[in-house]
Structures are given as C-alpha cells and as structure tokens.
Backbone as a chain_set.jsonl record, in Angstrom:
{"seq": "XXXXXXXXXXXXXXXXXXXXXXXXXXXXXXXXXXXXXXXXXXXXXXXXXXXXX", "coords": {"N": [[0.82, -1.193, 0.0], [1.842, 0.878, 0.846], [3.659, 1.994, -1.538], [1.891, 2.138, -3.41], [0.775, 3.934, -2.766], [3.304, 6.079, -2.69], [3.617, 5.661, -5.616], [1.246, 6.975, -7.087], [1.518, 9.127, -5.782], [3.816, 10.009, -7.599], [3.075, 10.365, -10.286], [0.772, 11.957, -10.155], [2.418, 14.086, -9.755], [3.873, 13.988, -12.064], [1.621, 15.138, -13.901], [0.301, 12.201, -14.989], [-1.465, 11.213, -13.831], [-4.341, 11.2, -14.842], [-4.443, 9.299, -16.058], [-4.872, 6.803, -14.963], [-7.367, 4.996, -13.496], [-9.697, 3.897, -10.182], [-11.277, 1.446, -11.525], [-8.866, 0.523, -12.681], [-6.99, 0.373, -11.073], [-7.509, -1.422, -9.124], [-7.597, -3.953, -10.494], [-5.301, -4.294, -10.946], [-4.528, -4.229, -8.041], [-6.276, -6.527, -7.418], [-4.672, -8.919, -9.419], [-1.8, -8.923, -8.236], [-2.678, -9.484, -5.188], [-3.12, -12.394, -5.847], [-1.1, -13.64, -7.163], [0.948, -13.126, -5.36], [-0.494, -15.072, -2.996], [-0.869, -17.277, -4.195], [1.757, -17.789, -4.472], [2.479, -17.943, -2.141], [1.123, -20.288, -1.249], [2.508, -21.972, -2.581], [5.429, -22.184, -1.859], [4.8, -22.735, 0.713], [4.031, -25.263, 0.308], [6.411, -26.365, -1.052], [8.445, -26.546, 1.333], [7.246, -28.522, 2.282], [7.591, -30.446, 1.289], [10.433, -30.784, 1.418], [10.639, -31.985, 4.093], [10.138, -33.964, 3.748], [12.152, -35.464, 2.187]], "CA": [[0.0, 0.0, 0.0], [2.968, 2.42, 0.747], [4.437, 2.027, -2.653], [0.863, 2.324, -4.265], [0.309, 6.136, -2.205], [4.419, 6.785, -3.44], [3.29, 5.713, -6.689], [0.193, 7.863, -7.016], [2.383, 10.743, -5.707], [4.779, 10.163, -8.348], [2.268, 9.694, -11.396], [0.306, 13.296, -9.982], [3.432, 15.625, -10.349], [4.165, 14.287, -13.572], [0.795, 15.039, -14.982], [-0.1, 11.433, -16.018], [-2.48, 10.724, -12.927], [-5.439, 11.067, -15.593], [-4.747, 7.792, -17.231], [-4.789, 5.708, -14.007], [-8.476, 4.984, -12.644], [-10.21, 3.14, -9.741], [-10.997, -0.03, -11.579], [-7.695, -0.152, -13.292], [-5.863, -0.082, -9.927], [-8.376, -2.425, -8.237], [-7.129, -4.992, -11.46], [-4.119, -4.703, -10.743], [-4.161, -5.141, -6.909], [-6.016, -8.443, -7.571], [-3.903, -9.767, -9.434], [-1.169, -8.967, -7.51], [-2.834, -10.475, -4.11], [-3.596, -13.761, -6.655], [0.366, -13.725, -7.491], [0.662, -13.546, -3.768], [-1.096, -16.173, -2.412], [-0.07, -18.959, -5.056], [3.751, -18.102, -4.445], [2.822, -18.728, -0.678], [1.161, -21.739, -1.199], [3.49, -22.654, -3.589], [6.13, -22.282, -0.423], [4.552, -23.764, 1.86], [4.242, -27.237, -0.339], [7.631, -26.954, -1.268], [9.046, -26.792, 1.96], [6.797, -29.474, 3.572], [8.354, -31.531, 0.577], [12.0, -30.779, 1.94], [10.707, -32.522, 5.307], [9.705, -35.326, 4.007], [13.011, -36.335, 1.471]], "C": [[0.86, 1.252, 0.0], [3.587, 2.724, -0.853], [3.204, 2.133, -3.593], [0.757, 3.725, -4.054], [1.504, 6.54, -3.342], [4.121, 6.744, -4.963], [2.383, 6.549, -7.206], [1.007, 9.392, -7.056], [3.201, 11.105, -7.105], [3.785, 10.449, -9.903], [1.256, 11.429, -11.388], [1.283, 14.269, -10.454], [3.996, 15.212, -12.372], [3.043, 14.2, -14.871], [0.156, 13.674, -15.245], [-1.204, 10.678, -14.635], [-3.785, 10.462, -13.637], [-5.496, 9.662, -16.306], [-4.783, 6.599, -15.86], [-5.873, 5.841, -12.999], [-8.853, 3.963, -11.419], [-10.365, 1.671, -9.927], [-9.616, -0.747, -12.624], [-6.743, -0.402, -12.204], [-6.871, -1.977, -9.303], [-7.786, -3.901, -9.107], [-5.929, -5.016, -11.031], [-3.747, -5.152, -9.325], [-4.753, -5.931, -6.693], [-5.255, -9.282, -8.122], [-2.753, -9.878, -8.761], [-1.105, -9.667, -5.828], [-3.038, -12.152, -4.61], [-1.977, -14.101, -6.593], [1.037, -14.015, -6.209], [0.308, -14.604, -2.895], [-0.613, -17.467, -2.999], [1.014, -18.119, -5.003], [3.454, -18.318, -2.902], [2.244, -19.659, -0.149], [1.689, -22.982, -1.686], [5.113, -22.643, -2.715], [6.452, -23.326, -0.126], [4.779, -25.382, 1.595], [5.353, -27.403, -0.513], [8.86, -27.588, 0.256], [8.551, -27.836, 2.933], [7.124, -30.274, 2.852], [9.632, -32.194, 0.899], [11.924, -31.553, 2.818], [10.927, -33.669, 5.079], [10.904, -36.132, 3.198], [13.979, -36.396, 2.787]], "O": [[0.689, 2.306, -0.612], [3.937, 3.872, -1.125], [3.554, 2.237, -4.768], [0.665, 4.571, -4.944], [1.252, 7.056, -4.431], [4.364, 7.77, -5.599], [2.934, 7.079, -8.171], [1.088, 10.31, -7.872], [3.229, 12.229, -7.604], [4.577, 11.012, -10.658], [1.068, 12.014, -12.454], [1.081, 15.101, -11.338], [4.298, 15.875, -13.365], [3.124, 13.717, -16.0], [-0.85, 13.896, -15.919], [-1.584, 9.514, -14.766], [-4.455, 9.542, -13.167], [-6.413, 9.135, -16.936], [-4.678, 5.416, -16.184], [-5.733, 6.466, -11.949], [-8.225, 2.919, -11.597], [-9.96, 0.799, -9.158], [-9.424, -1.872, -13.085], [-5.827, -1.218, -12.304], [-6.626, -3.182, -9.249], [-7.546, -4.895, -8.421], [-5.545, -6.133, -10.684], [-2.965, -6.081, -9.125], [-4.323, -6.59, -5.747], [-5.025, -10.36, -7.573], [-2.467, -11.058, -8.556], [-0.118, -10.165, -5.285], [-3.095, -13.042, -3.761], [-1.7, -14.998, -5.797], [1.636, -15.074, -6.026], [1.091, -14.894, -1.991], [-0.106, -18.434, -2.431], [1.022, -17.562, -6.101], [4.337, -18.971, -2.346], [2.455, -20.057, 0.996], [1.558, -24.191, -1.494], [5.958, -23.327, -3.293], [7.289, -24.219, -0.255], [5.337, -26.288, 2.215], [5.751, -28.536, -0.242], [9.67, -28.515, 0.284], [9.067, -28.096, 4.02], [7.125, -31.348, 3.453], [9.98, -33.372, 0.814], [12.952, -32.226, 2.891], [11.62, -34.434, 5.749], [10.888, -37.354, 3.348], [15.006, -37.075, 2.767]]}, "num_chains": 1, "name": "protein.A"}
C-alpha cells in the first residue's frame, strides 16, 4: 500500500495521474494479491516436501 500512495504521488506531479483509474488499480491489486497467495502456497508445499526427502 505504501508504494501504491508513493506511486500515485509520483504519477500526480508528472501530470499522467489522468490515465490511471479506480478499476484499473483495483485490477491490478487483484492480481497482484492472486500472485501472492499462489507463491505462498506454492512455499509452503515446497518446503513441507523438503521434510519429508
């Protein structure tokens, strides 16, 4: 979320805040919590694999 505000900030002073709406962020921070979640269930299995060789 901090790097979404800094981003925002950054994207306002240089003018181009108009091209970046509501449901285009909202797309992007689902997929990003999706990308998220399968790499940390994709982890978790690996390392309960390690236990078991």
């Amino acid at each position: 979320m901090i790097c979404g505000a800094l981003l925002s900030q950054i994207l306002k002073r240089l003018g181009l805040a108009d091209y970046i709406d509501r449901p285009t962020i909202s797309r992007i921070a689902g997929v990003a919590l999706d990308f998220l979640v399968c790499s940390a269930i994709a982890i978790t299995l690996f390392q309960k694999s390690l236990h078991c060789i």
